[in-house]
N, C-alpha and C positions, 0 to 999 in steps of 0.2 A: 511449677515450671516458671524458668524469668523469661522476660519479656524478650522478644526477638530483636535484636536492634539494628537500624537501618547505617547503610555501609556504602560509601560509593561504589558504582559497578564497574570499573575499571576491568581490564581484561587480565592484569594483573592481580586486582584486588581476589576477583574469587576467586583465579589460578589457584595464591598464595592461602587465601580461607582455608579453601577446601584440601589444599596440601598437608597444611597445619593443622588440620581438625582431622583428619581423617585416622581410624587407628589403625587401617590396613596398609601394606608395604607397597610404594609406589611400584608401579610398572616400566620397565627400562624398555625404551621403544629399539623393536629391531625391523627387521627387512619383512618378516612375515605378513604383514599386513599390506604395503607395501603389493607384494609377490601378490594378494590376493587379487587385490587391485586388477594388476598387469594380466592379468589370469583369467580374468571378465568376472569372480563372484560378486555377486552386488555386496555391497556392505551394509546396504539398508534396506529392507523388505515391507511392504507393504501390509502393519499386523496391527489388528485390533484388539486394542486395548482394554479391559479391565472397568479402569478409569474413565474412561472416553463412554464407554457404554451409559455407566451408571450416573455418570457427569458429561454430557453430549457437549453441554458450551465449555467444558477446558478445565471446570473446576475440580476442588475436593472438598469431601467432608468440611462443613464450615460449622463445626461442635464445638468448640473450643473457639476463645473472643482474639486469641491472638491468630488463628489460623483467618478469620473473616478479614481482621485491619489488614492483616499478610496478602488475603487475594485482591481487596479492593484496592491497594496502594497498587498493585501489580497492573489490576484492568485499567486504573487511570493514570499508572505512566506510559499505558502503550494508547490506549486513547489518546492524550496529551501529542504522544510523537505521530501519531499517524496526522491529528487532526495540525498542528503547528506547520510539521513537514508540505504537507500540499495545502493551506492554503493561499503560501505564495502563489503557487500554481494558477490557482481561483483570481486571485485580486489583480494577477495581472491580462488574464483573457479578459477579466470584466473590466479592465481601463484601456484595453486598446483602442475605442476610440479619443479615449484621452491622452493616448500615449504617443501618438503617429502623425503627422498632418493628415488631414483630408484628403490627400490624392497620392498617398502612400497606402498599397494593399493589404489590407486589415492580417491576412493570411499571413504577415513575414512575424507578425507577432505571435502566431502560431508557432511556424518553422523554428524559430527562435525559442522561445519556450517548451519547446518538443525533445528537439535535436539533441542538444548538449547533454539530457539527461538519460539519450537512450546510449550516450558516448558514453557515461560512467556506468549507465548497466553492462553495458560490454566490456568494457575496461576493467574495472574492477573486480566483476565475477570470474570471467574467460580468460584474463591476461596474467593477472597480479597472482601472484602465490603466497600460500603458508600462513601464518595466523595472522587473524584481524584484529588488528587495533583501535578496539572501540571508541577509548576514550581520546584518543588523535582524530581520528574519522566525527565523533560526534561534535566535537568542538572545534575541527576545521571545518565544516560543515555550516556551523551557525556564525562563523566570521566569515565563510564566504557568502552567503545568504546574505546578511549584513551589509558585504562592501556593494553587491549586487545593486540592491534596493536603493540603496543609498545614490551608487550611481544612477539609474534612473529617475530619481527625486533630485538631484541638485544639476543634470545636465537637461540642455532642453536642443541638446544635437540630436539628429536619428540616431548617429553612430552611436554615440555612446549612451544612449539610450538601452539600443538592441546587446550592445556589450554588458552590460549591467542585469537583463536578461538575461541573458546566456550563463551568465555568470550566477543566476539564483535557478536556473534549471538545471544547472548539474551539480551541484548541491543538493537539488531537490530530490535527483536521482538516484544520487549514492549516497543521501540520506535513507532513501525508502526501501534499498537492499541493505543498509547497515542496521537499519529495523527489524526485519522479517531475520536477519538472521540473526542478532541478537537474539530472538525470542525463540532461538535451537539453543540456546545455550542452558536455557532452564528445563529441569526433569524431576519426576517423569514427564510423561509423555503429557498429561492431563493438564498440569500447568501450560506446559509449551503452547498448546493448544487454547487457554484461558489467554495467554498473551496475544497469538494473533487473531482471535476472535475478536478482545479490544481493540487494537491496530487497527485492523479493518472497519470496526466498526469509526473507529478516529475520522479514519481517510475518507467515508461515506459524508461524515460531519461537516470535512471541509469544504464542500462545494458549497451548503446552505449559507454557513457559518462566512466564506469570501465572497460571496456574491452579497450576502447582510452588510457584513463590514465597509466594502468599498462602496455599497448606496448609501451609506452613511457619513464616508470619509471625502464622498464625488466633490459635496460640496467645500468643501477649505481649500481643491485645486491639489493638482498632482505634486508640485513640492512637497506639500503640509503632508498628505494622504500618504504619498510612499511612504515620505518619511517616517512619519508612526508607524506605518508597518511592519520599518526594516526592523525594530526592536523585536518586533516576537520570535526572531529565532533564536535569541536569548533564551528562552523558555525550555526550547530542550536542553541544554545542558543543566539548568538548572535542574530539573525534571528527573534527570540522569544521576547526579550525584547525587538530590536532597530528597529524593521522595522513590524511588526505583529499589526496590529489595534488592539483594543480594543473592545471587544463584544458590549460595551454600544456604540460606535460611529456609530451602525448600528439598534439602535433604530429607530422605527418608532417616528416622533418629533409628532405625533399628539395625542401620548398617554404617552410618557416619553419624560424627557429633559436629550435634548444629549450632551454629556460631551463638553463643548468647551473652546476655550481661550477665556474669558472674560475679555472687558475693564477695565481697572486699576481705572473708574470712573465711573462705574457701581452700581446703588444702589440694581439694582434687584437680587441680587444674592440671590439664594435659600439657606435658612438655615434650621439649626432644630435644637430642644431645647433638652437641657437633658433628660427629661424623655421619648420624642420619642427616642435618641441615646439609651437608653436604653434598650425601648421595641427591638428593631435592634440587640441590641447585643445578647439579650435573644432569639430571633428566630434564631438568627446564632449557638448558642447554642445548641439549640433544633433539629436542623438538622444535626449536627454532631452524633446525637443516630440515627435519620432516613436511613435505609438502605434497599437496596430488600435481601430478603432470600434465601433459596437455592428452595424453593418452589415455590415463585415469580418467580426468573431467569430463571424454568425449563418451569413454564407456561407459558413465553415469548418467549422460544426454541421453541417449540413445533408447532406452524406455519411456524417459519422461517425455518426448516429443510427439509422439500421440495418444500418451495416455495424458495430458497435464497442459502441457506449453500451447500445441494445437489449437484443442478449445478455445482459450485462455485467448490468442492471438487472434480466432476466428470472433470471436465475442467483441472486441476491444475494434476489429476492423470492421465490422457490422454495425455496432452501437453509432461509431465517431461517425461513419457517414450518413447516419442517420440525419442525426445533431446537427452537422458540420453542412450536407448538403441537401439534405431533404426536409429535414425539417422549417430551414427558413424561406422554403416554398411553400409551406401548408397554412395557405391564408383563403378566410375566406372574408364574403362582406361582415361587417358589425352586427351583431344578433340588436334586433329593436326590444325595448321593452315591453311593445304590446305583445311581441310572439313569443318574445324569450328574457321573462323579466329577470332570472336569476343568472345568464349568462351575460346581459350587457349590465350589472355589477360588476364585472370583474373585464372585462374585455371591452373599451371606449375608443378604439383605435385599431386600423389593422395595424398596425404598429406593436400592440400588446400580443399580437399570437407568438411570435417567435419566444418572447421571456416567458410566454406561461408554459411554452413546452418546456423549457430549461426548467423550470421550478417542478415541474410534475418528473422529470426526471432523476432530478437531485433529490428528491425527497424518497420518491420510491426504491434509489440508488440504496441512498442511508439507509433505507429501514432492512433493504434486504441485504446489506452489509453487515448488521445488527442481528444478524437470526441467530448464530454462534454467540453470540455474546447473551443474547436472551434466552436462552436454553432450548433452541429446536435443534432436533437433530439434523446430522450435516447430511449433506444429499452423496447416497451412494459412488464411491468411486465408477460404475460401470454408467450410470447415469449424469456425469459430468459435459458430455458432448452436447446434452439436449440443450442448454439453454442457446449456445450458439446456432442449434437449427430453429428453434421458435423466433431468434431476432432475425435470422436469414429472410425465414418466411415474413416477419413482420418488414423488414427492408423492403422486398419486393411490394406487399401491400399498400404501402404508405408512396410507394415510389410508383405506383395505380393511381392511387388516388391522387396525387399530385398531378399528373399527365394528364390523366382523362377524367376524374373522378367518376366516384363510387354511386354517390347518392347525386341527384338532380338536386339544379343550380340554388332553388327555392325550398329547400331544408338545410341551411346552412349549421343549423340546429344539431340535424343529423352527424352530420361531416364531424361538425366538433366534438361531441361524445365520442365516436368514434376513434379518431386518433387521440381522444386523451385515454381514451381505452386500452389505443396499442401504446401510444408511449409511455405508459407505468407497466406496464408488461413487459418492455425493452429494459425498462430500469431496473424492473424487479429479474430478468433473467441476467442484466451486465451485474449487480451488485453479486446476486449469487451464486455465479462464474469466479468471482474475485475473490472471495471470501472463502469457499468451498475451495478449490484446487489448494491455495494455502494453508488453509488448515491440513489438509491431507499429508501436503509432501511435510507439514511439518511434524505431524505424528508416524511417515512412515522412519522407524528407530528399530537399531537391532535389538539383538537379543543381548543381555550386555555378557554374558557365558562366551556367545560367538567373539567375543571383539579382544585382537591382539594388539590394538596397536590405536589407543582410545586418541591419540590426537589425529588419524590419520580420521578416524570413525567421527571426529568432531569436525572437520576440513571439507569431510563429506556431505554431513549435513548444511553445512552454514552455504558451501556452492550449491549444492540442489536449490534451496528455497531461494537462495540468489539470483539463481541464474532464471529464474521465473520471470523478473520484473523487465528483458530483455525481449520476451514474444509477446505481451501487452504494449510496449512501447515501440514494435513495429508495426503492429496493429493501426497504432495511431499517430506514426508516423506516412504509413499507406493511405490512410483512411483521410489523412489531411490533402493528401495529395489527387485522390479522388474524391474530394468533398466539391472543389472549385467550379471544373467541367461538368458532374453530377446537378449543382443549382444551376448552370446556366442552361441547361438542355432542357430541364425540368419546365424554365420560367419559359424557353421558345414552344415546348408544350403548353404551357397554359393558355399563349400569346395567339396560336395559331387556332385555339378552340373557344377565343373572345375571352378570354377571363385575365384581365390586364391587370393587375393587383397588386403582381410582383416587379412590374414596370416603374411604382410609383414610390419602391423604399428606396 
């Protein structure tokens, strides 16, 4: 067998692979599928796979040395784009105090950073039709990321500050739907599955990985710091043309032939003659008018909205306000060393409680972003709801304790295991809410026997898993909006039962 060789993944590029390798007669797209659409049959069913069973985190058989370089190039360009893509995201929540003057409200760098990118989830999934152009989208993507950064690094106006955000948030957005549906584009179903398993687990990365960064970068000062940063969005196109397989080299070889390096003394090489290059280009053709409608799209919502999006949005508005308004009330005094010699290690300030919940979060984020990719099996589709009811309950808990508290004033000791208790439990249920619903809608795939009309059946998948990234980011666009009132009610709770603490950050 020769060696598989790696190919830019243009949208073009496989199209043309996979047309030109394949030895079966292309499919001339008619209204049938179409009509199925309009008709309400789903086109994609919810079916368990084979593959998925026997390889839980996404993989195959890894016998053979070129099938293993094949998945590990795969798990680390979707690693790479997950973790690249958000940690603008990260470096610039963790420099808003560097970024704003002092009596400018920390929150607009929120808004800013939020908004834009939940405008390209909508936009882009909900609005825009017909096929996606990965390799336009991936590479407008990292020059607008780029002008972004760069504007907040070289102006020192608000304005164009907050413009220069806006402008790396919706990048980041309709970076992170041009991700997750990429990774429908690869089959079976086991690979797709190996991709957003790595993605996700990327996107886990980026929190630790930007909040590292920018404590590293704080000191050279906000020109010097953005500045290097704006360069990493270079990385994903690189990533994308030089190290990214190729959808065809994950062909099954017993129904298509897989692109490879071929003898230079090879007579067998497959050709085709003009009028099949022809018929080819005339189907390619024809699939550029094929699109789903706004009729189509809404009959394909309309399951996934509380089996899928719900959660998903209930999890994301749960967690943020945790984070956002309860958590930078949960202070208590400095543990001493005589009571608590291994706690005031790590905590010297009431100042340090807010960054260790961030850290206990981010971290337990990752790891349970990381389960798919580590080989645990994914959590039941009928059990997808739970983790947004265990963070609810943890909400209300944490948001007890803050008002009245749990344990008496003189076990502060107590207090803090405690909420570092719940908040890795929030983490570990937001990472795998994220990771889980994902994986799913990306393996639910027809039957490929049922399917008339394979670009209608590709249109459909790449909007499902798209249109996902749109109820996590109202989530936390709500959640931003109730985080504000949520801390200051919390902190006239503390204030009215003598515990003044929050008075003094």
């Amino acid at each position: 067998m020769h060696a598989i060789s790696s190919v830019p993944v243009g949208e073009e590029n496989a199209l043309e692979l996979q047309d030109l390798t394949t030895s079966t007669t292309s499919t001339h797209l008619g209204t049938s599928s179409l009509e199925s659409l309009q008709t309400g049959q789903s086109m994609a069913v919810d079916i368990e796979h084979a593959d998925s069973e026997r390889y839980p985190f996404g993989g195959i058989p890894g016998s053979m040395q070129g099938e293993r370089r094949l998945l590990f190039k795969l798990g680390l360009s979707f690693f790479i784009f997950g973790l690249i893509n958000n940690v603008l995201y990260v470096i610039i929540l963790s420099a808003a105090l560097d970024l704003v003057p002092p009596s400018t409200p920390k929150g607009i760098i929120a808004f800013c950073n939020i908004t834009p990118g939940l405008i390209a989830n909508f936009g882009w999934s909900y609005i825009l039709r017909g096929r996606i152009g990965y390799t336009r989208r991936i590479v407008g993507c990292s020059l607008l990321s780029f002008t972004g950064m760069l504007a907040v690094a070289l102006h020192e106006s608000l304005l164009s500050r907050l413009l220069g955000i806006c402008l790396a948030s919706f990048s980041s957005g309709l970076g992170s739907i041009t991700y997750v549906q990429l990774s429908t584009t690869y089959s079976p179903a086991a690979i797709g599955g190996h991709s957003i398993g790595y993605w996700s687990s990327g996107t886990g990365a980026a929190g630790l990985f930007g909040a590292f960064l920018w404590w590293k970068l704080r000191g050279l000062g906000v020109e010097t710091g953005i500045g290097i940063s704006s360069v990493l969005p270079f990385v994903l196109p690189l990533t994308y043309f030089f190290l990214l397989p190729a959808p065809a080299a994950f062909l099954n070889p017993t129904t298509s032939i897989v692109y490879s390096a071929l003898p230079l003394d090879d007579t067998e090489i497959p050709t085709i003659n003009t009028s099949e290059r022809s018929s080819l280009l005339e189907n390619e053709l024809k699939s550029e008018s094929v699109f789903l409608t706004t009729a189509d799209k809404l009959r394909l919502l309309r399951p996934m909205v509380p089996k899928y999006m719900l959660p998903l949005f209930c999890v994301y508005l749960y967690e943020y306000t945790i984070n956002q308004g309860i958590a930078p009330t949960l202070l208590y005094p400095v543990p001493s060393p005589e009571r608590y010699d291994f706690l005031s290690k790590i905590i010297h300030s009431v100042r340090d409680y807010y960054p260790l919940w961030q850290l206990v979060y981010q971290i337990t984020v990752f790891i349970s972003r990381s389960t798919i990719s580590l080989g645990i099996p994914p959590v039941p589709v009928r059990l997808l709801p739970l983790p947004a009811v265990v963070q609810l309950t943890i909400l209300i808990t944490l948001a007890y304790e803050s008002a009245f508290g749990i344990f008496s004033e003189d076990h502060e000791g107590r207090s803090i295991v405690f909420v570092f208790v719940l908040i890795s439990i929030e983490g570990i249920c937001g990472g795998l809410s994220y990771v889980n619903v994902f994986y799913r809608i990306n393996q639910e795939r027809p039957n490929p026997s049922n399917v008339e009309n394979k670009e209608l059946e590709k249109q459909a998948r790449e909007f499902k898993i798209g249109s996902l990234a749109f109820s996590d980011g109202c989530g936390i666009l709500l959640a931003s909006l109730l985080a504000m009132p949520t801390e200051i009610e919390l902190c006239k709770l503390q204030v009215a039962r003598g515990k003044l603490l929050c008075q003094g950050l």
